[in-house]
PAMIVO-687819 format. One record per residue (C-alpha): x, y, z; residue in three letters. Coordinates in steps of 0.001 Angstrom, whole numbers, plus 500000, padded with zeros to 6 digits. Example, Ala and Ser with C-alpha at 12.3 -4.5 7.8 and 13.67 -1.06 7.14 Angstrom:
BEGIN
512300495500507800Ala513670498940507140Ser
This chain:
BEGIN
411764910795841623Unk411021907063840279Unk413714904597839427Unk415145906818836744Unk417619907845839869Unk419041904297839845Unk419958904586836206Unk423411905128835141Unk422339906590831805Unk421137910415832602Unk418582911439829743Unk419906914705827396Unk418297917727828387Unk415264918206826351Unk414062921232824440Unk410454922613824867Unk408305923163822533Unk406186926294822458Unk402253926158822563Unk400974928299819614Unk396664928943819320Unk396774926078816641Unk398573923690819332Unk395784924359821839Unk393334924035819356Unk394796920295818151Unk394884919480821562Unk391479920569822357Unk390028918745819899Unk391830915903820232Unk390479916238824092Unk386996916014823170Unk387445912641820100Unk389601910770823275Unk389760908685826459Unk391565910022829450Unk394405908026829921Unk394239908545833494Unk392528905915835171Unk388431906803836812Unk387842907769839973Unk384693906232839932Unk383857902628838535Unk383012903090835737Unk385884901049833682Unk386604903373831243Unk390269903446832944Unk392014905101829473Unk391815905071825739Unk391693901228825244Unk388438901982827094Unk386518897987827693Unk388025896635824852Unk387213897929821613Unk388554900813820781Unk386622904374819015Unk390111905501817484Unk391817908968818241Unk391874911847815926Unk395133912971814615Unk396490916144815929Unk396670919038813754Unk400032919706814321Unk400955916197813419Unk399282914825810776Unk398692911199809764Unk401412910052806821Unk398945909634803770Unk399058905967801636Unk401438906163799115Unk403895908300800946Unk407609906775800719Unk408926906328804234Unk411507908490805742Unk415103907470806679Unk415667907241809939Unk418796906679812216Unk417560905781816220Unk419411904539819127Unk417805901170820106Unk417278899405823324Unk419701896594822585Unk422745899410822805Unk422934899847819336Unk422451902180816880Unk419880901255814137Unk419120902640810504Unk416526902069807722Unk418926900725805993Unk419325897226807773Unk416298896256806672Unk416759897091803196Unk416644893458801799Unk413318892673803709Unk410498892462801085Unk407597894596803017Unk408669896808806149Unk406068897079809498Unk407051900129811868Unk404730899300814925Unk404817902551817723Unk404650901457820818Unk405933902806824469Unk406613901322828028Unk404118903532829549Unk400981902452827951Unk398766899462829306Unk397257899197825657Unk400691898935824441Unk401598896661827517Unk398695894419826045Unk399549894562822697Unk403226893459822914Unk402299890055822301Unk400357890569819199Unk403104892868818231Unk405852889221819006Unk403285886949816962Unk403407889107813813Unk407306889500813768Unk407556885963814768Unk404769885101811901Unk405982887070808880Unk409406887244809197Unk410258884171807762Unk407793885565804866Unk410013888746804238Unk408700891016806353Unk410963892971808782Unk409583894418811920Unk410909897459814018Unk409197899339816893Unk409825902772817951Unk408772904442820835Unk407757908017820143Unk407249909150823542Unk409307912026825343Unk409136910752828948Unk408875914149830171Unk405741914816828832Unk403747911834830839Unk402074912813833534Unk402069910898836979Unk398616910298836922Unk399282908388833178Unk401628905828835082Unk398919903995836570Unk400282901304834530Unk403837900948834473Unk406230899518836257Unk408769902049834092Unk409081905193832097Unk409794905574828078Unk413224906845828477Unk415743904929826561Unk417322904047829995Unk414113902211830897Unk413489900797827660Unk416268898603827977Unk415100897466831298Unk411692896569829365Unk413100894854826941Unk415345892553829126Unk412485892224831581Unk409996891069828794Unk412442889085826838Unk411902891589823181Unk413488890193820616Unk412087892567817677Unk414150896092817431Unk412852898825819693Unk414162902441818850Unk413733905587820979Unk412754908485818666Unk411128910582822621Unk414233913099822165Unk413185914857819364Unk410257913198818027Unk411308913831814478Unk410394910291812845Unk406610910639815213Unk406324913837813670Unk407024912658810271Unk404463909695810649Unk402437911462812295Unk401543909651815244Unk398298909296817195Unk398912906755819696Unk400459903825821002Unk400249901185819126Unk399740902443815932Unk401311900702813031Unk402600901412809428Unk403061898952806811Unk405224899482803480Unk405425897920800860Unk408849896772798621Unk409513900492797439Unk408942901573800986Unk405516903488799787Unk402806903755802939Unk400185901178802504Unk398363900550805513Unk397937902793808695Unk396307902475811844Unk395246899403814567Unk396643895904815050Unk393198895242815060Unk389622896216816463Unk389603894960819997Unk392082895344822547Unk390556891933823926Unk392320889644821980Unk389289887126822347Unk386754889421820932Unk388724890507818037Unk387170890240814992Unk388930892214812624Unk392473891313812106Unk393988894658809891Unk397549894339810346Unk397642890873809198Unk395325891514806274Unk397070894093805116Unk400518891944805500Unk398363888921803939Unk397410891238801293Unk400802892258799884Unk402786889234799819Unk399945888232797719Unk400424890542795503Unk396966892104795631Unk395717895693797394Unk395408896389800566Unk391633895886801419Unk391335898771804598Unk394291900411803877Unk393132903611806613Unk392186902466810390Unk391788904277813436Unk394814903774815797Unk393658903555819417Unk395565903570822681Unk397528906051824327Unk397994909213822464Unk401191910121821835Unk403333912689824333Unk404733915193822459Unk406931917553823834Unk404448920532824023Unk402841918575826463Unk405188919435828959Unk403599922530829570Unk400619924073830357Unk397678923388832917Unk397753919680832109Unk401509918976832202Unk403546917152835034Unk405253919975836265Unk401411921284836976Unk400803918285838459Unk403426918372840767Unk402317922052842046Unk399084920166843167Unk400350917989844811Unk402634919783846665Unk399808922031847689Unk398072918475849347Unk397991918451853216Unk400178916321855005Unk398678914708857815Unk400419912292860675Unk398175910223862902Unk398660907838865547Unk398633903599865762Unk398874901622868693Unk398884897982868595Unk395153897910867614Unk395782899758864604Unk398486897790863143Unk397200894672863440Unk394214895895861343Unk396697897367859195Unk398071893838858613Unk394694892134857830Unk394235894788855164Unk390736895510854890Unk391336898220852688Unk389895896391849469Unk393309897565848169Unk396677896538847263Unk398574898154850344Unk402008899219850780Unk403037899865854509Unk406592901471854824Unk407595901236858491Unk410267903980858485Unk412399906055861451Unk413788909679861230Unk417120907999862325Unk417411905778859274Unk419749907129856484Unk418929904658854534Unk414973905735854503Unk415125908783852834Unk415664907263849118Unk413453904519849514Unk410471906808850977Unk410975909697847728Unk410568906181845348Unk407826904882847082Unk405515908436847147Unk406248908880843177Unk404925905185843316Unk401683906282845620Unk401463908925842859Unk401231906783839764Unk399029903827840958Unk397133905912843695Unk393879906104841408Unk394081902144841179Unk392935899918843922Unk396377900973845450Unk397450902220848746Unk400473903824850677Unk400323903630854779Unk403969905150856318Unk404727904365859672Unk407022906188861585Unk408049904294864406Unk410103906762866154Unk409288907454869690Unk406155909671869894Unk408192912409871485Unk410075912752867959Unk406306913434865945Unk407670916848865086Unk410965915670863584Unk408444913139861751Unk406103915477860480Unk408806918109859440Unk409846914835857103Unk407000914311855511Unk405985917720854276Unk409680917843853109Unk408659914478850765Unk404936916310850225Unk403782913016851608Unk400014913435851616Unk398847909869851724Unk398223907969854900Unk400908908542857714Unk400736906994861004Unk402802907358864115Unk403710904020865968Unk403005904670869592Unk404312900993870861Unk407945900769871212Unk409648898167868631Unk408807894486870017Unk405086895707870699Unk405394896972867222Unk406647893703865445Unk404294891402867507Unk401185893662866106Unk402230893366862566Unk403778890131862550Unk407227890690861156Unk410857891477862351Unk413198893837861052Unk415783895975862674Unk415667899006864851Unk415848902551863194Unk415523900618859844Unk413159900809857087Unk411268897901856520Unk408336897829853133Unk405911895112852537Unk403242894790850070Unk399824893504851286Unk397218891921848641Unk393025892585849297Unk393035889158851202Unk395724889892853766Unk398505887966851988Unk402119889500852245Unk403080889251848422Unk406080891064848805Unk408353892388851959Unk412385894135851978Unk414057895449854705Unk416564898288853960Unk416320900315851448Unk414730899681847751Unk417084899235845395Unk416123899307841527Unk415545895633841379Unk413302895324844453Unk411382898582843347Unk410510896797840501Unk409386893827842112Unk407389895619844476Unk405557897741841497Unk405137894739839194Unk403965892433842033Unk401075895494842943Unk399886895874839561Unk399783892178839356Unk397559892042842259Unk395257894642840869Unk392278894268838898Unk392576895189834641Unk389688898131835342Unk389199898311831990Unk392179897329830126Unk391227894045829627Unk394805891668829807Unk396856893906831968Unk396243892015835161Unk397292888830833363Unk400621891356831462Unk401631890877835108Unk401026887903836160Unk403911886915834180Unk406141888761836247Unk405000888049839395Unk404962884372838569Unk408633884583837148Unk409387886096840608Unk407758882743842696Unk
């Protein structure tokens, strides 16, 4: 699977949800008022529900209905990615209370974790406490949806996040059982809630009205916060959230779940083709118009087998990006069966080649060096630059460098700020 292998914290087993007529309906309608999160095959730049910027808003979903103004909050008690365990109660003494959903999954999230920074760093000195949950059951998010990410929104990889991205507000994990989400009501992430000093519901809905932060016009959130700490109403107090809608736990089943997804893909061929010198040196100039992985890998590598599962559930996620995976086997050509029984073990249905140079022709095509029977991965960007290169096997860290550094590298296709999200990573990592 992903990196969630690497983490020492194993996520509780999960209980399913069933999918009643009423469920389908919600979801079907909620189908036809959204954005698939999943980025276009073709160009058009619609890549999810942030869509080019400004955002149409999701309908609620009947099963989970909105929280109406005036309701009084509900107590909570979440674990949080700092370790801890956190309850409504800590912020008791804070004048007005903002609960902000957001996830790790999400680019319109991803984009909207600054904004989300700015207003706790803005109004907390004015009374106004901040805390983010993450709704999310991991489980429910579909490959495909991860075209994003560098992680998943399991509590494990939450606290990766929030090292990685230096969050200093509270993020809780409510993806087990969804019970605050429910409560709330959900649509997407972000969606915010604002209360006011008797914790009664007084704004709902977006940050604001353009996931562009330069074409923003309409600055809700803030208005509303504006609004009650001067002691007058809420102007808007109802907004359209828009995003990513929220993964509940019936999503885990049914035609459109990951488990679904997987059977597809397993059902993929598997194909294994050969490369002489020719071929790799064209490999190495990338003209693929792509970001472009190439995994040189050997059946007699133990060390392979780990790496190669990580980097096909990365293929997976980012594969309908401007994102490639190339394998290279460079076991003697002899061995192709032994190679091609591997790969349909791993359902590896991207590009596969077979090296048919021995290991110095092999090296002097592509222009590295790396040990025999090891596995070597590098990460080529559209103009032919190596941006990032390991040998041996991929290790949480590096498989986090090597994602962030490839979404870096790619363009926003229609999430307008994600490119630049991880920029800041990859220029951390120069």
């Amino acid at each position: 699977m992903t990196s969630r292998k690497y983490l020492s914290e194993i996520r509780p087993s999960r209980h399913l949800l069933s999918v009643g007529l009423l469920a389908a309906a919600a979801l079907f309608l909620a189908g036809t008022l959204a954005w698939s999160q999943a980025p276009a095959r073709s160009g058009s730049g619609r890549g999810g529900r942030g869509g080019s910027g400004r955002g149409r808003g999701l309908q609620a979903d009947l099963d989970h209905p909105i929280m109406p103004i005036g309701t009084h909050i509900p107590d909570f008690t979440l674990p949080g990615a700092d370790g801890k365990t956190h309850s409504l109660s800590e912020w008791a003494g804070a004048k007005f209370l903002a609960v902000v959903f957001e996830c790790n999954h999400c680019p319109v999230s991803q984009i909207y974790e600054g904004r989300i920074k700015k207003l706790y760093e803005d109004y907390r000195g004015k009374g106004v406490a901040l805390v983010a949950i993450n709704p999310n059951n991991p489980g429910s998010v579909r490959l495909n949806e991860e075209g994003y990410t560098d992680l998943e929104d399991s509590l494990p990889e939450m606290k990766l996040r929030l090292a990685d991205r230096h969050i200093t507000w509270p993020y809780l994990y409510d993806g087990e059982t969804q019970t605050i989400a429910t409560k709330f009501g959900v649509v997407a992430t972000p969606h915010i809630y604002i209360f006011d000093q008797e914790r009664k519901l007084r704004y709902q809905g977006r940050i604001d009205d353009n996931q562009n932060e330069a074409l923003v016009k309409s600055q809700d959130a803030r208005n509303a916060m504006d609004a009650l700490l001067a002691g007058k109403p809420v102007p808007v107090e109802n907004t359209r959230a828009f995003g990513c809608s929220t993964k509940w736990l019936s999503k885990q089943v049914g035609s459109e779940s990951r488990g679904a997804e997987m059977e597809k893909i397993k059902a993929e061929p598997v194909k294994l083709n050969e490369a002489g010198a020719d071929e790799l040196k064209k490999l190495r100039a990338n003209a693929s118009g792509k970001v472009q992985v190439v995994t040189f890998w050997s059946t007699k590598c133990t060390a392979c087998a780990d790496t190669f599962d990580e980097l096909e559930m990365t293929y997976r996620m980012y594969r309908l990006r401007a994102f490639t995976l190339v394998t290279v086997a460079t076991d003697p050509p002899a061995d192709q069966p032994a190679v091609m029984d591997f790969l349909k073990t791993k359902y590896a249905s991207g590009a596969n080649l077979q090296a048919t140079v021995d290991h110095t022709a092999l090296q002097s095509a592509f222009g590295e060096k790396w040990k025999a029977n090891s596995i070597f991965t590098a990460v080529i960007a559209q103009d032919g630059t190596v941006i990032y290169k390991k040998e041996g096997k991929l290790a949480l860290p590096d498989l986090l460098a090597l994602r962030r550094v490839s979404q870096a590298h790619m363009p926003d296709t229609g999430y307008p700020g994600s490119q630049a999200y991880w920029q800041e990573d990859f220029k951390k990592s120069r």
